[in-house]
KEKE-3310 file (N, C-alpha, C; in steps of 0.2 Angstrom, whole numbers, plus 5000, padded with zeros to 4 digits):
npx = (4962:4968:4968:4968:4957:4963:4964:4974:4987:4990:4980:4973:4980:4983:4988:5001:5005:5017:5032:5037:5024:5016:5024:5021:5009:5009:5012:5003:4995:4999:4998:4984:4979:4989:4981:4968:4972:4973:4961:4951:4940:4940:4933:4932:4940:4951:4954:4972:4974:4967:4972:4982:4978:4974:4988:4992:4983:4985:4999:4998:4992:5002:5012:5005:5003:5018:5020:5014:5018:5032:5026:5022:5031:5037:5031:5031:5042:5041:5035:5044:5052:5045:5042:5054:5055:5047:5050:5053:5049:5034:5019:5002:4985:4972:4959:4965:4964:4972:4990:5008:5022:5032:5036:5040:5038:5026:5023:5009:4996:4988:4994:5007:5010:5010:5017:5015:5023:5015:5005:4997:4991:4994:4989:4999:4996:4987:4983:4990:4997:5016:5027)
npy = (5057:5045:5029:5013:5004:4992:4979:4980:4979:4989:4997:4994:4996:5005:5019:5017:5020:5028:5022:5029:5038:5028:5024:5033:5035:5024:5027:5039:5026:5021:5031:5033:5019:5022:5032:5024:5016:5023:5028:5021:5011:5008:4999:4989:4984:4984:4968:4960:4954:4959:4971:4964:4960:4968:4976:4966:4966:4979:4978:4969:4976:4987:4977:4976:4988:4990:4977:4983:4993:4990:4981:4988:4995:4987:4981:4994:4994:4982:4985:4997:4988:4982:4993:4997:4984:4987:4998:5003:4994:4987:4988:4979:4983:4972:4968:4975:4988:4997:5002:5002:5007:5010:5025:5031:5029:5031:5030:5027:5029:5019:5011:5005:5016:5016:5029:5028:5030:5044:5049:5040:5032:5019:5008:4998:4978:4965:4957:4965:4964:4963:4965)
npz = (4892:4888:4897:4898:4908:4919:4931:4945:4957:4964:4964:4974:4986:5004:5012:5018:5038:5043:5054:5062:5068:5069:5082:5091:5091:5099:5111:5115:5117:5127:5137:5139:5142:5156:5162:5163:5171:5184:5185:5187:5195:5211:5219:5211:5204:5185:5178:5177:5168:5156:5154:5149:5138:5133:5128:5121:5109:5105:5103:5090:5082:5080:5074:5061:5055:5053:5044:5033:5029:5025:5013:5006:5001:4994:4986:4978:4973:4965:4953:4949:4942:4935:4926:4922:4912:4902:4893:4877:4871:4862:4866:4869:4872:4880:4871:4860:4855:4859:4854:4854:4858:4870:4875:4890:4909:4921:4937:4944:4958:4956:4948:4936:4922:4905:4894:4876:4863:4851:4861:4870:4883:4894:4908:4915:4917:4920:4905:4897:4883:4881:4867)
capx = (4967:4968:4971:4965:4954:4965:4965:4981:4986:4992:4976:4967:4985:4981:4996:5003:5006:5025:5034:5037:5018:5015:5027:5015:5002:5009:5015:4996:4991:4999:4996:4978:4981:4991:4976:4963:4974:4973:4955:4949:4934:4942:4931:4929:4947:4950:4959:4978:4973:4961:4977:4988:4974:4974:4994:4994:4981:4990:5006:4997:4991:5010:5015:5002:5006:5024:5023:5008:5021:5035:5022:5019:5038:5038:5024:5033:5049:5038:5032:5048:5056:5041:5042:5061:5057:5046:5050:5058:5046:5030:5013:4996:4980:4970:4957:4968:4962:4979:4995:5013:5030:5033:5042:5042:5031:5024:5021:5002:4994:4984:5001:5011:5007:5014:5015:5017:5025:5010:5003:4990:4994:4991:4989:5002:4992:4985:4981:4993:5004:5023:5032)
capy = (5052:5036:5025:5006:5001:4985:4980:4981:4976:4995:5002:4994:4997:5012:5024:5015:5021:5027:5019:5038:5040:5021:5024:5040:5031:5018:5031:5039:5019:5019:5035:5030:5014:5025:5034:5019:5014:5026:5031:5015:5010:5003:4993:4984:4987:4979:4962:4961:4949:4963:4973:4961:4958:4974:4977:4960:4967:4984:4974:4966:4980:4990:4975:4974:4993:4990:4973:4985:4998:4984:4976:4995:4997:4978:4984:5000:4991:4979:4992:5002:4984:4980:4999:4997:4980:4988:5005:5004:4987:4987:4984:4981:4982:4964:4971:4976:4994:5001:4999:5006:5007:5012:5029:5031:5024:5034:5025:5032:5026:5015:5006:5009:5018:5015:5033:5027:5035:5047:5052:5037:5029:5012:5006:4990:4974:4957:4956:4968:4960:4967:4962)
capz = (4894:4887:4900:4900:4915:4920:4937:4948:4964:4967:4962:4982:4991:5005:5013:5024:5042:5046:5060:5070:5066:5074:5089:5092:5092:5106:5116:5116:5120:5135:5141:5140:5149:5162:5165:5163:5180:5188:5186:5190:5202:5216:5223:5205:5196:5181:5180:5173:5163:5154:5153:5145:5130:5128:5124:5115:5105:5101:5098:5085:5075:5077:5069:5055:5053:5050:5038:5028:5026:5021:5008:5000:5000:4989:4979:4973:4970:4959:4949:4947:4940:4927:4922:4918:4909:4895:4891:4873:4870:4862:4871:4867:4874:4879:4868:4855:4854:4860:4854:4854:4859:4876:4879:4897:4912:4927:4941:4950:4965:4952:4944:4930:4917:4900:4889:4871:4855:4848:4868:4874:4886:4896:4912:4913:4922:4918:4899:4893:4879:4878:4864)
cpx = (4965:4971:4968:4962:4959:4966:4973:4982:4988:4986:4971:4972:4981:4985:4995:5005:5015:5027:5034:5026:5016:5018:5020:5011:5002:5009:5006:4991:4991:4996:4988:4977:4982:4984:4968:4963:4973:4966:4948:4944:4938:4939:4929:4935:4947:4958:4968:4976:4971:4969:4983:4985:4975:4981:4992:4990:4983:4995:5004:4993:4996:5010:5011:5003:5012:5024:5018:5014:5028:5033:5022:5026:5040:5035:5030:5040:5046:5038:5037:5051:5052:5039:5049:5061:5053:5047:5058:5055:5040:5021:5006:4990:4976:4964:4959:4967:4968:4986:5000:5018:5031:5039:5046:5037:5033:5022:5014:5002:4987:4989:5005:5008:5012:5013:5019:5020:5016:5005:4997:4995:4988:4993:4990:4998:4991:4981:4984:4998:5010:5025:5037)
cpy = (5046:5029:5020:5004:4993:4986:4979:4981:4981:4999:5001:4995:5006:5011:5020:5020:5021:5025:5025:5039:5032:5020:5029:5038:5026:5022:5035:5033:5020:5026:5036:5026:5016:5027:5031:5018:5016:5030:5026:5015:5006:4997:4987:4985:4978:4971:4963:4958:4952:4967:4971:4961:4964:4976:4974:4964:4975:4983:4972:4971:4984:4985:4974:4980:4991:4984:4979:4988:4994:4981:4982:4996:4992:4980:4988:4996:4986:4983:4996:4995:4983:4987:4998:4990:4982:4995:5004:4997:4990:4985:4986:4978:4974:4966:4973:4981:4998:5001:5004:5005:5012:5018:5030:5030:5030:5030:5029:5026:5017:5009:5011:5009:5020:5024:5030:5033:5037:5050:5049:5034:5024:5009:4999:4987:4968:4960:4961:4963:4964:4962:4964)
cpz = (4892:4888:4901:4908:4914:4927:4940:4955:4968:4971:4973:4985:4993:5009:5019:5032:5043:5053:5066:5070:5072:5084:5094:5094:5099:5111:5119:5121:5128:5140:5143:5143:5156:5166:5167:5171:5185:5190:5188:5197:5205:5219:5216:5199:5190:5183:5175:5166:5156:5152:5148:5138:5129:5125:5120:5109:5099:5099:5093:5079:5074:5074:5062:5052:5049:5046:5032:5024:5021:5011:5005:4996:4992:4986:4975:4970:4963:4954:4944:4941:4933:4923:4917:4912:4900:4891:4885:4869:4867:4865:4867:4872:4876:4873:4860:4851:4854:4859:4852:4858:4865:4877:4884:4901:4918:4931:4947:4955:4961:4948:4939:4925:4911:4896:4881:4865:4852:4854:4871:4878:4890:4902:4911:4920:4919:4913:4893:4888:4877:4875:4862)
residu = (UNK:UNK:UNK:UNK:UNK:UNK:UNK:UNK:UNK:UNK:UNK:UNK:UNK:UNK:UNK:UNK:UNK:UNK:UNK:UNK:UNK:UNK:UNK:UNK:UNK:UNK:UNK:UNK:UNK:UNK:UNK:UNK:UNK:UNK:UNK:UNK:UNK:UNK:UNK:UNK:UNK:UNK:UNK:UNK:UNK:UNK:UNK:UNK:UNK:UNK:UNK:UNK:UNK:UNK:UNK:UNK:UNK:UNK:UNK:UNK:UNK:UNK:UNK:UNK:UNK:UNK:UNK:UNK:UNK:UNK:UNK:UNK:UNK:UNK:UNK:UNK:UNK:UNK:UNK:UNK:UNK:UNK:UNK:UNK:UNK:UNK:UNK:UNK:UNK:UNK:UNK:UNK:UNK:UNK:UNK:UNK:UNK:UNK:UNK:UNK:UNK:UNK:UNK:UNK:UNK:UNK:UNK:UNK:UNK:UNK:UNK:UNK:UNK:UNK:UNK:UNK:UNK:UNK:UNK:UNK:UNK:UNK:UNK:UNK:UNK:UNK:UNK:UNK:UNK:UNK:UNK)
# end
């Protein structure tokens, strides 16, 4: 396969956590919590205040969850829109090793991936030239 090393802001993106998958996980939180409370040394319990950091701090990673999964969602939609903008266009390599006329574009976990007329192909990114 001859597919360009170009870097892509797809290629570091990792699978986002789904929201039923995050509730999941909250629902587990507190059942922990529950049992934190309830198993508690009484002559030494914790303070509420200990309690409260701890939601605030699980609140704030369900929401870094859900904007991740948002931001993956924007990515793919990018991807999908610079695939439709070149297929039928010509592209060349930064290099200048690769070039051709775009038939149809795959989109991997790495980005889009140009298949040319004659079966190389090329990984669309910063230094491709479409013309």
């Amino acid at each position: 396969m001859n597919v360009t090393s170009v870097a892509s802001p797809l290629a570091s993106r990792q699978a986002a956590t789904s929201p039923s998958t995050a509730t999941a996980t909250y629902d587990n939180f507190l059942k922990l919590l529950m049992a934190q409370m309830k198993n508690q040394d009484p002559t030494e319990p914790m303070k509420s205040t200990e309690y409260m950091a701890q939601l605030a701090t699980f609140s704030q990673v369900e929401q870094t969850v859900q904007s991740n999964a948002k931001l993956d969602a924007l990515l793919a939609s990018s991807a999908l829109t610079q695939a439709d903008t070149v297929i039928g266009r010509t592209v060349t390599t930064a290099d200048g090793k690769i070039s051709g006329k775009v038939e149809s574009v795959m989109i991997t976990n790495e980005g889009a991936v140009a298949k040319l007329t004659g079966g190389a192909q090329v990984l669309l990114g910063p230094g491709i030239v479409v013309s």
